[in-house]
C-alpha positions in Angstrom: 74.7 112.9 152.7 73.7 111.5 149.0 72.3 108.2 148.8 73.3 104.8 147.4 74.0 104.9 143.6 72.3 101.8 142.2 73.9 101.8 139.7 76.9 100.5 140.9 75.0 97.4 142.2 74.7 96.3 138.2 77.3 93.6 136.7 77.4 95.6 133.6 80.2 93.3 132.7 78.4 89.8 133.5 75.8 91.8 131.4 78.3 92.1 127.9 79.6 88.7 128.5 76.2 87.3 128.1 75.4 89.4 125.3 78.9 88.7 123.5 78.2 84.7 124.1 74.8 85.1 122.7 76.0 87.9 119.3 75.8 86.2 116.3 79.1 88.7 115.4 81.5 86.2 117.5 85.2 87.6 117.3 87.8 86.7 115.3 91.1 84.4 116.0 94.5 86.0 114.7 94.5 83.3 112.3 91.3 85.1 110.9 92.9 88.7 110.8 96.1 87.6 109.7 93.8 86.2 106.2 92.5 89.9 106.2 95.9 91.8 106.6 96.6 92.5 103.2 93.3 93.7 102.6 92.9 96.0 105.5 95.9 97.6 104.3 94.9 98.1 100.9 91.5 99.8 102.2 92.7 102.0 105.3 95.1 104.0 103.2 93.6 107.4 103.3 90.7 106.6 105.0 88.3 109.3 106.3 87.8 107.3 109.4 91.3 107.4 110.4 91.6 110.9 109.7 88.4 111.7 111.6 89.9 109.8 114.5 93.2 111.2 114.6 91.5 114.9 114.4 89.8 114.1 117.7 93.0 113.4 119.8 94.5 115.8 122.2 98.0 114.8 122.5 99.2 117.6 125.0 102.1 116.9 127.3 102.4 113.3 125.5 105.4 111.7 124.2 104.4 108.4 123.7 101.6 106.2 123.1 100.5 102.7 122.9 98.3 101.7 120.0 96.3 98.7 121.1 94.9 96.7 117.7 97.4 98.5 115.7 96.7 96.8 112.4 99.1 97.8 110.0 99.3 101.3 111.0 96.1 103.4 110.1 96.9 105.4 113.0 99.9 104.6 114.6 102.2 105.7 111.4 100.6 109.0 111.1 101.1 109.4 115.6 104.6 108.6 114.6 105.2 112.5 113.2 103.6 114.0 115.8 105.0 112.3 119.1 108.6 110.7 120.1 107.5 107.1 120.1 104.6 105.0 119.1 103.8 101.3 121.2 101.9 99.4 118.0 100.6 96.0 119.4 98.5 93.4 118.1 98.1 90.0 118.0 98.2 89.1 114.3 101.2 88.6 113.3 100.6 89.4 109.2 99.3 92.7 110.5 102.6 93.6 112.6 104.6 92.4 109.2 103.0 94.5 107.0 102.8 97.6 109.5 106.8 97.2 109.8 106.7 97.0 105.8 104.6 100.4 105.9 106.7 101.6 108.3 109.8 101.0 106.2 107.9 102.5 103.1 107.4 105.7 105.0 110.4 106.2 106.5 109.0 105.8 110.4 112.0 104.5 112.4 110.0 105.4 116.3 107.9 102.7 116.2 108.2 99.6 118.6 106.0 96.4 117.7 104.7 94.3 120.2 102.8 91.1 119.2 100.6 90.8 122.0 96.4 89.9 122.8 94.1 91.0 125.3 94.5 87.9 127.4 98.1 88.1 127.2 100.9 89.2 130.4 101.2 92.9 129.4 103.6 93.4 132.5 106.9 94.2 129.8 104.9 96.7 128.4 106.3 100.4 129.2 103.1 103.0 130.7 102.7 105.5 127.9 101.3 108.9 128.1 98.3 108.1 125.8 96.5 104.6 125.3 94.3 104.1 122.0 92.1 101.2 120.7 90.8 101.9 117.4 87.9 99.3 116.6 90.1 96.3 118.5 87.4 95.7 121.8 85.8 92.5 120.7 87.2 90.7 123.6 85.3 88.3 125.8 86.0 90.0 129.4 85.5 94.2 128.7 85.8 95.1 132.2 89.3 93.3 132.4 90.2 95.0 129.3 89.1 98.4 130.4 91.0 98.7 133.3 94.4 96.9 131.6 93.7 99.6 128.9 93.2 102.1 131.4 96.5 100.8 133.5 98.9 101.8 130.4 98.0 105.4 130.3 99.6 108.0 132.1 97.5 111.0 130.6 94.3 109.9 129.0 93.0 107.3 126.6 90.7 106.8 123.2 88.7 104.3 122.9 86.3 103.3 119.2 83.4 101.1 119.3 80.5 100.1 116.8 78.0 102.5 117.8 75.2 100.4 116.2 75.3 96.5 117.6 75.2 94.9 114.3 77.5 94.8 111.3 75.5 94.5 108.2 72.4 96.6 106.7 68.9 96.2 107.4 68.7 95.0 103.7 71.3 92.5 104.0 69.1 90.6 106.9 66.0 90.8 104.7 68.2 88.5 102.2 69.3 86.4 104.7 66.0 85.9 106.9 68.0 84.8 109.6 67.5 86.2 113.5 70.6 87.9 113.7 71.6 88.4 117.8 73.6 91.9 118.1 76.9 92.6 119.8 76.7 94.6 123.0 76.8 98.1 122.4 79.4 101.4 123.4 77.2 102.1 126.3 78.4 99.1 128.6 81.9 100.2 128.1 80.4 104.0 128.9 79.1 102.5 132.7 81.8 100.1 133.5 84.6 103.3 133.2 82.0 104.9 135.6 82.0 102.6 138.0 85.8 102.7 138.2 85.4 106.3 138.4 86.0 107.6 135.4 83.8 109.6 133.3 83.8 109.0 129.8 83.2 111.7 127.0 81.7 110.1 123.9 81.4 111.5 120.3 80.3 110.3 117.1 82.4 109.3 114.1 80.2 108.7 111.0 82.6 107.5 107.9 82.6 106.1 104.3 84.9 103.6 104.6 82.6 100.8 105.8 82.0 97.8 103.9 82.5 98.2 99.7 82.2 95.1 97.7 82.8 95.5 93.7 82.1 92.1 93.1 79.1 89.1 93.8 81.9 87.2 94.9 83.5 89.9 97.1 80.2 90.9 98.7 79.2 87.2 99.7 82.7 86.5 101.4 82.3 89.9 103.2 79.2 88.2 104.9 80.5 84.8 105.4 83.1 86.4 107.0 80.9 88.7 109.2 78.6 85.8 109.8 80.5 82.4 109.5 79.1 79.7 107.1 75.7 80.2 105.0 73.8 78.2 102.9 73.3 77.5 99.7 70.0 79.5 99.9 71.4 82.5 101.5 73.9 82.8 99.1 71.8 82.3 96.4 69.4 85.3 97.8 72.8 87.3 98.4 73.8 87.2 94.5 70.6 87.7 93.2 70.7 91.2 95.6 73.9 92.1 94.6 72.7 91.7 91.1 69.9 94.1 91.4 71.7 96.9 93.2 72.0 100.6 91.0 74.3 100.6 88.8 77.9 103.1 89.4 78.9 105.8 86.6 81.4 102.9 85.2 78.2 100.4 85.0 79.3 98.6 87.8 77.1 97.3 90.8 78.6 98.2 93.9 77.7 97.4 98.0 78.5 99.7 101.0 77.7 99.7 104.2 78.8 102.9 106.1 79.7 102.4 110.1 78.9 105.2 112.8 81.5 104.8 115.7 81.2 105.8 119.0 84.5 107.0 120.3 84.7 107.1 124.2 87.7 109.1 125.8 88.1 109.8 129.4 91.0 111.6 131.4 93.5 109.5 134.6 91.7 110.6 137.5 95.7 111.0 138.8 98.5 112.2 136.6 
């Protein structure tokens, strides 16, 4: 007979709740993303992240899934073509206008909106065959929203988190000079799905579609956003880095920051 398994005896979701209190990366109201809609969809179209994603996806037997932190339809247009109908919730409401105006744009009339957050009563929502969250975990309780994730799905789910903990370059906290405290990383989200019995499969997606500033201006709003206030110092720094960077073909200085994700998937342990 095989002995206890210890690890089931760790909280690993009292564990990310301290560590998401404690992140200096704290996340971010609708009000917040609703500010950012417009540029979000400017800089998904054609990403190579969303097309990396997408490539991973098995969509056997499915007919429908649910696209949890839709945005304004990186991912859930494109699912559109390929299945009979796509769930797109998420809980800024400039993103679900501008997806609908994408939609429109593109012709995608099997698409059903839902403007919904983590914390909210999913009970009207319909199971699907496949659930996906696509960078849209920085919720407070990840255990709660593993298994209401996890509760949608029929077939099997995709899930995308920072594989790193932190948001910005190693360069950009030499500027600042700041401790910076990280967000909890993929692998709590790996060992809560095994304690509810299910074994996740995780890959890696590196992209180029990170962070790109063209601008001083740009670059220093892209950390305040990241990082809330700053003071006049750190912004000081922050031009004068900007400023020095190599110079592009067209003369221009330009920041980027590329993201690895860590894309977890796992299959129902009953269909």
């Amino acid at each position: 007979m095989p002995g206890k398994d210890l690890l089931m005896d760790i909280d690993f979701g009292a564990l990310y709740r301290r560590q998401a209190r404690a992140s200096t990366f704290q996340a971010r109201t609708a009000a917040d993303w609703d500010q950012r809609a417009e540029h979000r969809s400017r800089r998904e179209k054609g990403s190579d992240y969303a097309r990396e994603f997408l490539a991973r996806l098995d969509l056997a037997d499915a007919e429908t899934i649910l696209d949890i932190g839709c945005g304004t339809g990186n991912l859930a247009l494109p699912l559109a073509r390929r299945v009979h109908r796509v769930h797109a919730l998420d809980f800024s409401a400039e993103m679900l206008r501008l997806l609908r105006a994408n939609a429109r744009a593109e012709g995608v009339r099997n698409l059903t909106v839902h403007r919904l957050a983590w914390a909210d009563d999913w009970s009207r929502l319909p199971r699907i065959d496949i659930a996906i969250c696509s960078r849209a975990m920085a919720v407070d309780d990840l255990s709660a929203a593993l298994q209401k994730m996890n509760a949608q799905a029929r077939i099997r789910c995709y899930l995308t988190l920072h594989a790193g903990t932190t948001f910005l370059s190693e360069d950009v906290y030499r500027v600042l000079r700041r401790p910076v405290v990280p967000r909890p990383g993929y692998i709590y989200a790996v060992n809560i799905l095994y304690q509810m019995g299910l074994r996740a499969r995780v890959d890696f997606l590196r992209t180029t579609g990170g962070l790109t500033y063209d601008t001083p201006e740009q670059f220093v709003e892209g950390i305040r956003w990241r990082l809330g206030s700053l003071t006049a110092a750190e912004e000081k720094r922050l031009l004068a880095y900007f400023s020095g960077l190599p110079r592009e073909a067209d003369g221009t200085a330009r920041y980027r920051h590329d993201f690895e994700w860590a894309l977890l998937s796992w299959e129902k342990a009953a269909r």
